[in-house]
LUMKOL-657556 format. One line per field, with one value per residue (C-alpha): residue number from 1; residue in one letter; x, y, z. Coordinates in Angstrom, 2 decimals. Layout:
N
voza: [NUM / ...]
torba: [a / ...]
X: [X / ...]
Y: [Y / ...]
Z: [Z / ...]
This chain:
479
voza: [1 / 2 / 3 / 4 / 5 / 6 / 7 / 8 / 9 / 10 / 11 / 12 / 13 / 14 / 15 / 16 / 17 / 18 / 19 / 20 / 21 / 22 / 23 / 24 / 25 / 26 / 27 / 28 / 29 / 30 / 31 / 32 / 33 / 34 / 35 / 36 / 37 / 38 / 39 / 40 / 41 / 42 / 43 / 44 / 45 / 46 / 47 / 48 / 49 / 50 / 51 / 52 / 53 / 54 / 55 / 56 / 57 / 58 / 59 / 60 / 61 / 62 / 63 / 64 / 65 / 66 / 67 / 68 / 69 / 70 / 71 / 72 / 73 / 74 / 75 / 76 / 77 / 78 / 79 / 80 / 81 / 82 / 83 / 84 / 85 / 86 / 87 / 88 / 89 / 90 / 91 / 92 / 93 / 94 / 95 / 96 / 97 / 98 / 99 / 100 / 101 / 102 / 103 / 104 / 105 / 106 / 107 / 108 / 109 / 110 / 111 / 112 / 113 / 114 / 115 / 116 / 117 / 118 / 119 / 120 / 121 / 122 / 123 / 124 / 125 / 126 / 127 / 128 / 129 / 130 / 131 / 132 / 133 / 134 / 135 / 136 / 137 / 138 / 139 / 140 / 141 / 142 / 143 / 144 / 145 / 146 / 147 / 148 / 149 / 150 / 151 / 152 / 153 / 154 / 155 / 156 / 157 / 158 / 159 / 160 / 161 / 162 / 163 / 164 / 165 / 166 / 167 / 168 / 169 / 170 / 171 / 172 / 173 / 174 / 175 / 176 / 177 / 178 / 179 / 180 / 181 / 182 / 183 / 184 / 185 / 186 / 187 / 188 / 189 / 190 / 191 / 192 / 193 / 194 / 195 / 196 / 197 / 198 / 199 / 200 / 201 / 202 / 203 / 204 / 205 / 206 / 207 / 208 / 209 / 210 / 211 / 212 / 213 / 214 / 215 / 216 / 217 / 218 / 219 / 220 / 221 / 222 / 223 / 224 / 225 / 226 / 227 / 228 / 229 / 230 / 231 / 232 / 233 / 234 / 235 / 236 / 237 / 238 / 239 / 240 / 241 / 242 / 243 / 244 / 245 / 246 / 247 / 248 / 249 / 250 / 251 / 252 / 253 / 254 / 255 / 256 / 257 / 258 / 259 / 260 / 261 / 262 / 263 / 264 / 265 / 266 / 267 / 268 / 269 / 270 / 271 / 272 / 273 / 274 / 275 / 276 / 277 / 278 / 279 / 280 / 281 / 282 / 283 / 284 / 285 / 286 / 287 / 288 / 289 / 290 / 291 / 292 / 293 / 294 / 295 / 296 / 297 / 298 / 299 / 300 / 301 / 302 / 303 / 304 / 305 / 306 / 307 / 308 / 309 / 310 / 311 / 312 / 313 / 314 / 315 / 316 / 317 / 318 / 319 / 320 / 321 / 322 / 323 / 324 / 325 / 326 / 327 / 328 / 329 / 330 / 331 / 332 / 333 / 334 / 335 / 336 / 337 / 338 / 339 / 340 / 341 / 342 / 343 / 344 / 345 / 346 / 347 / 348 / 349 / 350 / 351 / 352 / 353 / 354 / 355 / 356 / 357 / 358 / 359 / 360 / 361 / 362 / 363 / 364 / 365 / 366 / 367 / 368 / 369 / 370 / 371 / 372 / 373 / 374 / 375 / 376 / 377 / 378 / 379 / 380 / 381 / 382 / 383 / 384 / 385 / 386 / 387 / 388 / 389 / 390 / 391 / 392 / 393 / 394 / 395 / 396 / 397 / 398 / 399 / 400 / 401 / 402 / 403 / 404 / 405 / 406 / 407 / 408 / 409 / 410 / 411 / 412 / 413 / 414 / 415 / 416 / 417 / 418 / 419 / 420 / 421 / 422 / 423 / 424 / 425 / 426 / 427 / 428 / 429 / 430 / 431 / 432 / 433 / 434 / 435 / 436 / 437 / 438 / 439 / 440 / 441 / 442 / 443 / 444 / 445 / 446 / 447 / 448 / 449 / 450 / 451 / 452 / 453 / 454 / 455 / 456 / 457 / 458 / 459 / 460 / 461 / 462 / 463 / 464 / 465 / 466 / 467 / 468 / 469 / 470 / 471 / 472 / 473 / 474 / 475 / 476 / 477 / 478 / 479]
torba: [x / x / x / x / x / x / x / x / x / x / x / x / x / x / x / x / x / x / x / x / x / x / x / x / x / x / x / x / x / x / x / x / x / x / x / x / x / x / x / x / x / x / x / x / x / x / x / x / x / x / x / x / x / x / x / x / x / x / x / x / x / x / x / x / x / x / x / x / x / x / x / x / x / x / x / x / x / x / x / x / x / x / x / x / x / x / x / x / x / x / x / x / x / x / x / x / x / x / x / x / x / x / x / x / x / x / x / x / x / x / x / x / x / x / x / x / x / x / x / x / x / x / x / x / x / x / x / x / x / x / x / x / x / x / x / x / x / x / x / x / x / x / x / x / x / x / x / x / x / x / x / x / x / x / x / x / x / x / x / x / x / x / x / x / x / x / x / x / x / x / x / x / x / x / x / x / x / x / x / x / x / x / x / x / x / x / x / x / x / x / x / x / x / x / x / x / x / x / x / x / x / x / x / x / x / x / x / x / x / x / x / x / x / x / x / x / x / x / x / x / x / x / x / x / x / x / x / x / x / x / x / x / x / x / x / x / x / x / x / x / x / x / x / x / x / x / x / x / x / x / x / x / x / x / x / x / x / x / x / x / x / x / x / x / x / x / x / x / x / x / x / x / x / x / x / x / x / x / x / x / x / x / x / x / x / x / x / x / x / x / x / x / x / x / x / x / x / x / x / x / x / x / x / x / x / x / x / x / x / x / x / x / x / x / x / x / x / x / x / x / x / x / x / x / x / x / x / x / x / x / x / x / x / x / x / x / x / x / x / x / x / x / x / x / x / x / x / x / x / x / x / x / x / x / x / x / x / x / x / x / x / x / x / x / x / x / x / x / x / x / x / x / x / x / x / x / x / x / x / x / x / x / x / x / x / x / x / x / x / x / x / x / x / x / x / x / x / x / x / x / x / x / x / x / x / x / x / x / x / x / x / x / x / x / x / x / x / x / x / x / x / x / x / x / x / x / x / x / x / x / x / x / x / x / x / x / x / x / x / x / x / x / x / x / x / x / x / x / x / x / x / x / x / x / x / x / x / x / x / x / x / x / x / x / x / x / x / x / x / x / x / x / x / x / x / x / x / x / x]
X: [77.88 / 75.81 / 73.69 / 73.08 / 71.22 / 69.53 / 72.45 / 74.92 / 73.21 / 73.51 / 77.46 / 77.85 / 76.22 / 79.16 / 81.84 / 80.19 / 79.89 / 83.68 / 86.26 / 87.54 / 91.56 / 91.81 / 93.66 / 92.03 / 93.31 / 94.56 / 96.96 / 100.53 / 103.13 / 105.27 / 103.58 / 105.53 / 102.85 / 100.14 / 97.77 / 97.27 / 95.15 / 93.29 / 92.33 / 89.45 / 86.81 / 85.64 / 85.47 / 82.49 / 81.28 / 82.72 / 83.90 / 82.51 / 85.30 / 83.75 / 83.09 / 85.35 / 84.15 / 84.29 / 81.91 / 82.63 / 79.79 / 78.45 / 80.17 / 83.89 / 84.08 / 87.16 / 88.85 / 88.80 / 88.86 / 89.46 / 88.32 / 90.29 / 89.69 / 90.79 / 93.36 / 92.28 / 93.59 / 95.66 / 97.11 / 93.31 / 93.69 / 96.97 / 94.94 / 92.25 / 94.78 / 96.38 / 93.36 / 92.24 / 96.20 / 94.59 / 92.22 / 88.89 / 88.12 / 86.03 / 86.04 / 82.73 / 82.17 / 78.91 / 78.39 / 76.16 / 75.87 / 73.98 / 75.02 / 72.54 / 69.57 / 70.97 / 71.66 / 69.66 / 69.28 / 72.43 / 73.66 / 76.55 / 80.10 / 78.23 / 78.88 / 82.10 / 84.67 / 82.92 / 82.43 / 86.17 / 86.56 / 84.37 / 86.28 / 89.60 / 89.11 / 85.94 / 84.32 / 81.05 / 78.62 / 75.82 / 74.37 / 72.22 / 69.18 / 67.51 / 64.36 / 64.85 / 63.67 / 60.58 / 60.21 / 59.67 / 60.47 / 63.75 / 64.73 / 63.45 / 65.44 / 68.57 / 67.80 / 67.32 / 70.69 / 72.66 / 71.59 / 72.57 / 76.08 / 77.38 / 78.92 / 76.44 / 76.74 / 78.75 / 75.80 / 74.83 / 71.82 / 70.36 / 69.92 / 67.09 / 68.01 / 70.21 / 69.41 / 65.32 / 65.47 / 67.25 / 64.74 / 63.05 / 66.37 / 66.80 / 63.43 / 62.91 / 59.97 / 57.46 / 58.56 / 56.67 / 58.34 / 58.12 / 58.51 / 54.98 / 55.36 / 58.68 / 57.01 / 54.56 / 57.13 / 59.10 / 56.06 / 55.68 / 59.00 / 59.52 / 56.48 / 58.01 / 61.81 / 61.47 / 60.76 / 63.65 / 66.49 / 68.72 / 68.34 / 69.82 / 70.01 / 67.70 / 66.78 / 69.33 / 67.56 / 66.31 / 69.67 / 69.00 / 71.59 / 69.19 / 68.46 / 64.81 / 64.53 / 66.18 / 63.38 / 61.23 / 63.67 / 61.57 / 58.28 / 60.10 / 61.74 / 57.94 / 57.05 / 59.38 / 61.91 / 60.70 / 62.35 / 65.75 / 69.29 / 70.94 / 69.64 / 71.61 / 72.40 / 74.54 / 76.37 / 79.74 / 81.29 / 81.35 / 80.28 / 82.63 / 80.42 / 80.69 / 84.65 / 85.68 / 89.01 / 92.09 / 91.93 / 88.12 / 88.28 / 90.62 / 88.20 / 86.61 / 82.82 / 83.88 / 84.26 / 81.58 / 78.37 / 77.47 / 77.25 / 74.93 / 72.45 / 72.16 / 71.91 / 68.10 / 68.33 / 70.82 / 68.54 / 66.07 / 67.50 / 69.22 / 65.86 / 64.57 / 68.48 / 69.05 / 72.32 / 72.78 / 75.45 / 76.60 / 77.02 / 78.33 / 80.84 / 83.26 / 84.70 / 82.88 / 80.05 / 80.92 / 84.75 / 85.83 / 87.37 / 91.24 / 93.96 / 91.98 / 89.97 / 93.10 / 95.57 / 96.86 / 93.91 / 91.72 / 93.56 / 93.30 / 89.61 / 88.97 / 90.60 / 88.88 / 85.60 / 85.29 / 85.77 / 83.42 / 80.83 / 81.92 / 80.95 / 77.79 / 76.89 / 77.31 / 78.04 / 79.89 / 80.45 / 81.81 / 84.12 / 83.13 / 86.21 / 85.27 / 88.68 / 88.75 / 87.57 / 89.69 / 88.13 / 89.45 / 91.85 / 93.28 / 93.95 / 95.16 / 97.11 / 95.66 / 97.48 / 95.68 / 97.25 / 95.84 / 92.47 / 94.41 / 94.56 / 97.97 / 96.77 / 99.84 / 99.43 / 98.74 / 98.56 / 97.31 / 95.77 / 96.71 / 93.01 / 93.92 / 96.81 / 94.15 / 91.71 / 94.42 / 95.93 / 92.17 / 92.53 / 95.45 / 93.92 / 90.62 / 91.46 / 90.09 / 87.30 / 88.34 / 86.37 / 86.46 / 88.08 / 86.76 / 88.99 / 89.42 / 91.39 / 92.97 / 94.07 / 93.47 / 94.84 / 92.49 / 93.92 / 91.68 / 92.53 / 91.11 / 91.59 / 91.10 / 91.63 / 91.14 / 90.30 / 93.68 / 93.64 / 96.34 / 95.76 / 96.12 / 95.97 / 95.35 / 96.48 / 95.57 / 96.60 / 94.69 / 96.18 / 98.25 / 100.12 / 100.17 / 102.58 / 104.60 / 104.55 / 101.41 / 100.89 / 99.14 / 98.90 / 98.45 / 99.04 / 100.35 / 102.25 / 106.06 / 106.76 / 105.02 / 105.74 / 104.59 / 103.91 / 103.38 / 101.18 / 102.86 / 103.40 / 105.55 / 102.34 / 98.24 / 98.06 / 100.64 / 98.92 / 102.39 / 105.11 / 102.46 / 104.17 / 102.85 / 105.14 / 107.97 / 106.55 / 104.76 / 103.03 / 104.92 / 106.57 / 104.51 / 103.46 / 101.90 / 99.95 / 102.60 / 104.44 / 107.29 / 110.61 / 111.49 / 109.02 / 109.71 / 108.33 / 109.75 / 109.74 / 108.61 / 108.58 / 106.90 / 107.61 / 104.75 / 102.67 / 103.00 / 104.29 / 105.30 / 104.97 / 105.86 / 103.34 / 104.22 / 101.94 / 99.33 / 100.11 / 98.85 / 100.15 / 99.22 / 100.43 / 100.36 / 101.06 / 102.94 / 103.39]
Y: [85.98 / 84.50 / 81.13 / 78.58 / 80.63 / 80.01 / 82.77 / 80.48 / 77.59 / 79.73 / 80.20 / 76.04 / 75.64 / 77.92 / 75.85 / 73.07 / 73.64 / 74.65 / 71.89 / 71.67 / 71.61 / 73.11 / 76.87 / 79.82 / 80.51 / 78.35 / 80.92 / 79.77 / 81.11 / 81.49 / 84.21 / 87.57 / 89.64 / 89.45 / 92.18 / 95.30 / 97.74 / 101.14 / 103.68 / 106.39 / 108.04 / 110.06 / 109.75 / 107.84 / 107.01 / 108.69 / 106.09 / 106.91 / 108.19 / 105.65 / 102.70 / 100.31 / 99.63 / 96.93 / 94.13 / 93.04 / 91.47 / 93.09 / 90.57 / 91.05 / 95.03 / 94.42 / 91.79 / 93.44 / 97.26 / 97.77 / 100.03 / 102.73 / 101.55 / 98.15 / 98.64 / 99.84 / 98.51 / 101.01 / 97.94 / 97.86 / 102.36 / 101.72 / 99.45 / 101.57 / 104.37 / 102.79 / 101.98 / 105.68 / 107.09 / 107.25 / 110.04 / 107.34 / 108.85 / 108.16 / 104.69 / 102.79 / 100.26 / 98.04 / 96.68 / 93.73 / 89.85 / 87.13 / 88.42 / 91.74 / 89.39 / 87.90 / 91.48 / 92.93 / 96.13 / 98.30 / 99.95 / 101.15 / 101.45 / 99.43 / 101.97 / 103.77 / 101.81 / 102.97 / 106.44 / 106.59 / 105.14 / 107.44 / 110.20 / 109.34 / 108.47 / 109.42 / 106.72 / 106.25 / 103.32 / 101.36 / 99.98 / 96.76 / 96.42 / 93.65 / 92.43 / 88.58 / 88.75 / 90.33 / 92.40 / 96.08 / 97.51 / 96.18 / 97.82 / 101.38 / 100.58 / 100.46 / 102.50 / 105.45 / 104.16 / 104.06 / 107.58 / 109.25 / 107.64 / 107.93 / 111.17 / 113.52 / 112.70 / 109.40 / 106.81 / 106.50 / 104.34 / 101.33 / 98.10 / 96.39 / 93.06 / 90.91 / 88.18 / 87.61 / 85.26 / 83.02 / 83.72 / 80.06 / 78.46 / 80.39 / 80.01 / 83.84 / 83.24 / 81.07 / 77.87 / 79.90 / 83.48 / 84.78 / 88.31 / 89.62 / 88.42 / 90.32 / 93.61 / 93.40 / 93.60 / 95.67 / 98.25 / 98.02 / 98.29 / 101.62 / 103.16 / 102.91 / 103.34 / 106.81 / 109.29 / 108.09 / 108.43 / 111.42 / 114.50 / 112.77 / 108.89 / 106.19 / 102.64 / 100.20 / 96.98 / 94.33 / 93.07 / 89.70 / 87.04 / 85.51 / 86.47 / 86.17 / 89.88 / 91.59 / 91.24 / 92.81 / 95.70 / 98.30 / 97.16 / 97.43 / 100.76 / 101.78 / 101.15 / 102.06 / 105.07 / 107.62 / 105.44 / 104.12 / 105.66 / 102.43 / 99.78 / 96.81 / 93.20 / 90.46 / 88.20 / 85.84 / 84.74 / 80.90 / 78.37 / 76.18 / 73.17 / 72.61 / 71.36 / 74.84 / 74.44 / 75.95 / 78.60 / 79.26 / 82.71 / 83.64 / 82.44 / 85.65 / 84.76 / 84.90 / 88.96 / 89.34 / 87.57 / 88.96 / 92.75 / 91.13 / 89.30 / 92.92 / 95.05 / 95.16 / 96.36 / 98.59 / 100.59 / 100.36 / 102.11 / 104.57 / 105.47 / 107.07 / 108.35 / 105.58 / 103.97 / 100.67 / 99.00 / 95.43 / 95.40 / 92.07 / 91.15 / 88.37 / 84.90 / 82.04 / 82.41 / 80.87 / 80.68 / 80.86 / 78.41 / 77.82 / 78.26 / 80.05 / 82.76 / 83.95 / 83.03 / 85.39 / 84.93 / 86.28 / 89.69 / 89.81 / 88.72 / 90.85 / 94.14 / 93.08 / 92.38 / 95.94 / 97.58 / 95.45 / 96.58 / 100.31 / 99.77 / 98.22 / 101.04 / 100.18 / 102.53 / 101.06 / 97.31 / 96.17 / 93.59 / 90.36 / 90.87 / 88.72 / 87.96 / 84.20 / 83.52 / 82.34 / 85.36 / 87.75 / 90.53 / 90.57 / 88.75 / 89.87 / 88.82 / 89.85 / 89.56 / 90.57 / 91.87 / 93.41 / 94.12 / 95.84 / 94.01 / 94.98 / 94.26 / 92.86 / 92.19 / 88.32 / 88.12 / 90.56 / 88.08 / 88.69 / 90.10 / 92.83 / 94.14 / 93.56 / 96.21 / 98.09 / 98.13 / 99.29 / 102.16 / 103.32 / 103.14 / 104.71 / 107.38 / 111.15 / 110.82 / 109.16 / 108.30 / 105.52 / 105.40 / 103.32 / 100.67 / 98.00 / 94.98 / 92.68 / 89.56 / 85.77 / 85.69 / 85.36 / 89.15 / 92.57 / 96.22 / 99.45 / 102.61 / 105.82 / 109.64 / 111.18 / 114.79 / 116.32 / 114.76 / 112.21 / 108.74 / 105.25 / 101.79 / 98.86 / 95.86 / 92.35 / 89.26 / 86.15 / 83.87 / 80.62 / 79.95 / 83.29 / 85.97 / 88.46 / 91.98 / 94.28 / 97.26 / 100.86 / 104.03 / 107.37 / 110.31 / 113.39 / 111.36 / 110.65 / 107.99 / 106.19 / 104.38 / 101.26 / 99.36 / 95.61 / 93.71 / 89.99 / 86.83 / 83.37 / 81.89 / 82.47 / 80.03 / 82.20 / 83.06 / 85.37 / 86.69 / 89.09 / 92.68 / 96.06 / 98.06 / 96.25 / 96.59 / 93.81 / 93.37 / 90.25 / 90.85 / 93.86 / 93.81 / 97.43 / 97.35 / 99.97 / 98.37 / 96.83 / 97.81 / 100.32 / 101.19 / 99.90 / 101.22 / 100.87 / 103.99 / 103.21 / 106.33 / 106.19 / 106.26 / 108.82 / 107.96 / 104.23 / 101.88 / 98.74 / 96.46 / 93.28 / 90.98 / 87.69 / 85.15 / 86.07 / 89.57 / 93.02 / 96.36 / 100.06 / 102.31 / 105.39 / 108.17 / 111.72 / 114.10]
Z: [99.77 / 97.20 / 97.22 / 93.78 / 91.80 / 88.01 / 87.34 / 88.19 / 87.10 / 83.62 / 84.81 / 84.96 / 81.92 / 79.84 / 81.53 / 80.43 / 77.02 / 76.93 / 76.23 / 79.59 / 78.95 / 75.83 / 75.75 / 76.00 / 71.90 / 69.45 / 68.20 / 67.45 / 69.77 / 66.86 / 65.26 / 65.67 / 64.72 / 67.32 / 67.56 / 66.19 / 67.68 / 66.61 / 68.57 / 66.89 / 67.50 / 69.99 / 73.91 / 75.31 / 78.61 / 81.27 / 84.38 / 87.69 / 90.39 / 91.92 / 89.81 / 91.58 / 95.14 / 97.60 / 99.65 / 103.21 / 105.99 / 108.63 / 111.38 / 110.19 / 111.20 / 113.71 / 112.08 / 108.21 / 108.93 / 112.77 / 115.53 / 117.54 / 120.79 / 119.80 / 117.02 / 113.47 / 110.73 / 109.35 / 106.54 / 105.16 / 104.77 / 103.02 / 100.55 / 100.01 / 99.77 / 96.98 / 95.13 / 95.52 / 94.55 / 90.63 / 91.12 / 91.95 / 95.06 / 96.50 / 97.03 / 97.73 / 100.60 / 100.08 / 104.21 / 103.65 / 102.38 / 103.77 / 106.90 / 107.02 / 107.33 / 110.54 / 112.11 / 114.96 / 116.53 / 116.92 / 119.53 / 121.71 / 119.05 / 116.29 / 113.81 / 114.86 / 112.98 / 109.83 / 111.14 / 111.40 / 108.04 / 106.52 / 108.10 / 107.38 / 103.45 / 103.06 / 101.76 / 100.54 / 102.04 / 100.99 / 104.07 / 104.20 / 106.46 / 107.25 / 105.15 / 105.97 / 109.10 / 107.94 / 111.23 / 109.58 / 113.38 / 113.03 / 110.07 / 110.74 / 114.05 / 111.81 / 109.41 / 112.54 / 113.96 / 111.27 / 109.96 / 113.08 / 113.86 / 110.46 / 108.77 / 106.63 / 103.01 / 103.42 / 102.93 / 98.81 / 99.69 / 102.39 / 100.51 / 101.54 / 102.30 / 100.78 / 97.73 / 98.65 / 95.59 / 98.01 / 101.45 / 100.97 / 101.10 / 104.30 / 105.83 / 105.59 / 103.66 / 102.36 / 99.99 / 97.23 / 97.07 / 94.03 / 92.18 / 93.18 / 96.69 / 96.64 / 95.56 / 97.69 / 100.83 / 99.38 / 99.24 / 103.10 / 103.77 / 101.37 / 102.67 / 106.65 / 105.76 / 103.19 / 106.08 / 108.12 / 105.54 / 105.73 / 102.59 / 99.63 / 100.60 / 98.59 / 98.56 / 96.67 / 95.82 / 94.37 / 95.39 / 94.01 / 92.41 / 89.97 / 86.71 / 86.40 / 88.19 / 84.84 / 82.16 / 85.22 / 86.03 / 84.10 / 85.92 / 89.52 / 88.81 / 87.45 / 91.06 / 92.87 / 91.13 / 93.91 / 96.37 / 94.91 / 94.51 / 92.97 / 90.99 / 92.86 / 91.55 / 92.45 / 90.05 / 89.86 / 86.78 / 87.65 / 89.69 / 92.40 / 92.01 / 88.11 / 88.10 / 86.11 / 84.11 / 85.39 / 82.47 / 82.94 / 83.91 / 80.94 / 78.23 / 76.37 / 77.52 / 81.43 / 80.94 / 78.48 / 79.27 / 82.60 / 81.06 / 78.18 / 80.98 / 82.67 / 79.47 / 79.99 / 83.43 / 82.88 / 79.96 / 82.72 / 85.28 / 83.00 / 81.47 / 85.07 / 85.41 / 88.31 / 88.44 / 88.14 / 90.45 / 90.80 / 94.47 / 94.86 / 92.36 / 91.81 / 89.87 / 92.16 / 94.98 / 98.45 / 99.10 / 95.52 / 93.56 / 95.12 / 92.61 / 90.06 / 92.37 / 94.43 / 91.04 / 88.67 / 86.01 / 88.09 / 87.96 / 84.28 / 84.09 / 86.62 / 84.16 / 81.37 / 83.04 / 84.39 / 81.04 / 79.19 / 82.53 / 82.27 / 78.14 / 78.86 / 81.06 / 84.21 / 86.80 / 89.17 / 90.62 / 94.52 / 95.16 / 97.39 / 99.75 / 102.52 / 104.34 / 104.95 / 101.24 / 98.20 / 95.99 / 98.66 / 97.72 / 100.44 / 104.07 / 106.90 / 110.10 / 113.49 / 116.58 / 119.78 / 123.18 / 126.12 / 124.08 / 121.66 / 118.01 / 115.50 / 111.90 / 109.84 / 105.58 / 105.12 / 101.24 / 98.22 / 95.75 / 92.45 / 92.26 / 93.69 / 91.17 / 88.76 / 90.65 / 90.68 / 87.09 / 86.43 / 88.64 / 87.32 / 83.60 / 84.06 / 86.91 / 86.63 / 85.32 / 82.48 / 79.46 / 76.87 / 73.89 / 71.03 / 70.10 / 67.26 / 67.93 / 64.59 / 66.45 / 66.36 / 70.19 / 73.27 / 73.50 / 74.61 / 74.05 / 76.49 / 75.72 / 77.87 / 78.03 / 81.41 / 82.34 / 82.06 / 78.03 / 78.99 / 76.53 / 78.16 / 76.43 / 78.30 / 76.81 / 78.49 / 76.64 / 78.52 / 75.85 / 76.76 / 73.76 / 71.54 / 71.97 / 70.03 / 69.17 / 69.38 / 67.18 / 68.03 / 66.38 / 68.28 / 65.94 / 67.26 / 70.36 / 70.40 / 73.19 / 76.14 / 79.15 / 79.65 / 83.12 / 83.26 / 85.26 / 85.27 / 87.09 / 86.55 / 85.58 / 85.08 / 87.86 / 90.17 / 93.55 / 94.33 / 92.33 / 90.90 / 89.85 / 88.86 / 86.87 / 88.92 / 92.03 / 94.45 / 98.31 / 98.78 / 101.68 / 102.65 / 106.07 / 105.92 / 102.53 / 100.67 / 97.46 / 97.83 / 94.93 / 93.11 / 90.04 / 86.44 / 83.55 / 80.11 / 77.66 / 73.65 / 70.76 / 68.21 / 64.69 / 62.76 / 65.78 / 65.62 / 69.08 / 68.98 / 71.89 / 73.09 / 74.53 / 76.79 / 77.43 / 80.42 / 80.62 / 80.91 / 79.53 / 80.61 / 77.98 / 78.74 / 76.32 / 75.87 / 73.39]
């Protein structure tokens, strides 16, 4: 969870500058012709296995993922399962939020249910310890705990703390905490945690949600690259307080200008062969915005917004999945009896068909593609080729008005099936479908229907492809 930050302060100042109720494109819908797209060139970056992780609080172990002795939830495997199906295993869980501040000194189960997780799809944590407190004890008491319950190998770093930008809002520091004040702790609290870690686990930090860290990135890795596995930063797209527009998340800067505010740090990190990871990640801080942060834009911003991260460099970016929260993807049902808790499939948010369309495009270690795009639609083109050399186009048109056909050359391929990602509406919070299939209705987290793809051949190497309003494509191609 994230507090008002000058990086969301910079967030309310793009919606305000954007005509609130005005489309996303002022292309005519009765244009036949709407994009065409060229793929060239040769591969690029390659996308992490693990790119796409995930964000939950310390507090909401047994009610998001479950314990054996008191029911896990084997609907929260199934959706990590699914995510994973694509060949971007492992998936990465980031345990922390405003919450790691508040914890104490483990003991007893505190670590089992992600033992067990670990274990059974062996996932990869970043652990938070607390630094708000400012009790150094009481993080080396963690940091010792943690390191002996969980599996060798499954924790990627310990973040230290969680958004100190924020600490004077929280009384966790003094009213004047600034960056040099920040380094200063941070220094103590490297020099007592570094001994304890296990062979091959870093520091992730600074972990902050403001902006004003980035032009300092290269000073802060200076002093502290010895120490750190993962560059860490926070950041949401928008702000709840500023009155967004329904189509907000839809309009081309939403996906674009986060990746621009980190290039810096991200050339940084890179430089002293640190990744860089947005481990908190999502449309609006707090709850989310209602309608627009658990509707069916947010799955399409959500595609596009990884890609244009994976192209800035970025190596990898968790979800904020906090379960009671409107930018949630997902929400379960708990029912509780005799001690023992059965974990039923409340909702998927359309969010999550969008992490997944992303999976399925960028899976085995697949590598960019450059693309150009000829369009005057509020449309974006991805393209991909993975390990095994097999070609995928993503296609995701966020406009409200333009549709029509979309053009594509791929020489040397003869046809392609195509899966949709769609929904009655961008506002749709169900009704969302993945190459025919859906979770409505799912109580166990598996996909609901039988699958639907469509099959295009090309003529010379050229597709042709029909776009709707507020869709997405995956194209994926054979010879």
């Amino acid at each position: 969870m994230t507090f008002r930050s000058s990086l969301a302060v910079f967030a309310a100042l793009w919606i305000a500058l954007t005509p609130v109720g005005q489309p996303a494109s002022v292309s005519s819908s009765d244009s036949a012709s709407l994009a065409e797209v060229r793929i060239s060139g040769q591969p690029g970056v390659t996308i992490p296995r693990g790119f796409m992780g995930l964000s939950h609080e310390w507090p909401n172990t047994t009610s998001m993922i479950g314990y054996s002795k008191t029911g896990a939830n084997l609907v929260y495997r199934q959706l990590l399962t699914n995510l994973t199906a694509y060949g971007n295993d492992p998936i990465e869980l980031r345990i922390g939020g405003n919450s790691t501040d508040n914890t104490g000194r483990p003991s007893g189960d505190r670590m089992k249910p992600y033992v067990e997780l670990a274990n059974a799809l062996h996932a990869r944590f970043i652990l938070g310890v607390n630094f708000g407190s400012n009790d150094l004890s009481l993080t080396e008491n963690q940091v010792k705990f943690y390191s002996k319950e969980m599996p060798n190998g499954s924790i990627e770093a310990f973040e230290i703390g969680n958004e100190p930008d924020a600490y004077p809002n929280r009384k966790m520091r003094p009213g004047v905490y600034g960056l040099d004040d920040y380094l200063k702790d941070f220094d103590v609290w490297r020099q007592g945690i570094l001994p304890l870690l296990p062979k091959g686990t870093l520091l992730a930090g600074p972990s902050w949600s403001g902006i004003q860290i980035v032009p300092s990135a290269r000073a802060f890795l200076a002093r502290e690259d010895a120490s750190l596995g993962v560059l860490s930063l926070h950041f949401y797209a928008g702000s709840p307080y500023s009155n967004p527009p329904p189509d907000y998340l839809l309009r081309p800067h939403t996906a674009t200008f986060g990746p621009a505010l980190f290039a810096t740090a991200v050339a940084a990190a890179h430089e002293r062969h640190i990744p860089f990871r947005i481990t908190e990640l999502n449309s609006y801080y707090g709850a989310g915005v209602h309608g627009q942060s658990d509707a069916f834009s947010a799955a399409l911003w959500s595609i596009d917004t990884m890609f244009e991260y994976v192209k800035a460099g970025v190596d990898g970016v968790n979800w904020e999945a906090e379960g009671g929260n409107f930018c949630s993807p997902f929400i379960f049902n708990r029912s509780t009896v005799d001690g023992m808790n059965t974990f039923t499939l409340k909702t998927a948010t359309p969010l999550y068909f969008g992490l997944l369309f992303f999976q399925a495009a960028t899976g085995r270690a697949a590598k960019l593609l450059p693309v150009d795009v000829d369009t005057h639609a509020n449309l974006k083109a991805w393209a991909t080729v993975d390990e095994a050399g097999r070609t995928r186009l993503a296609i995701i048109n966020k406009d409200l008005k333009a549709q029509g056909s979309v053009t594509f050359q791929m020489p040397g391929h003869r046809q392609a099936t195509v899966a949709r990602l769609l929904a009655p509406s961008y506002t749709s919070l169900t009704g969302v479908t993945l190459g025919g299939q859906s979770l409505d209705g799912s109580e166990d987290g598996k996909l609901l229907g039988a699958e639907k793809t469509e099959t295009i051949r090309g003529n010379n190497g050229q597709f042709e492809l029909s776009m709707p309003v507020t869709s997405a494509a995956l194209v994926t191609f054979s010879k």
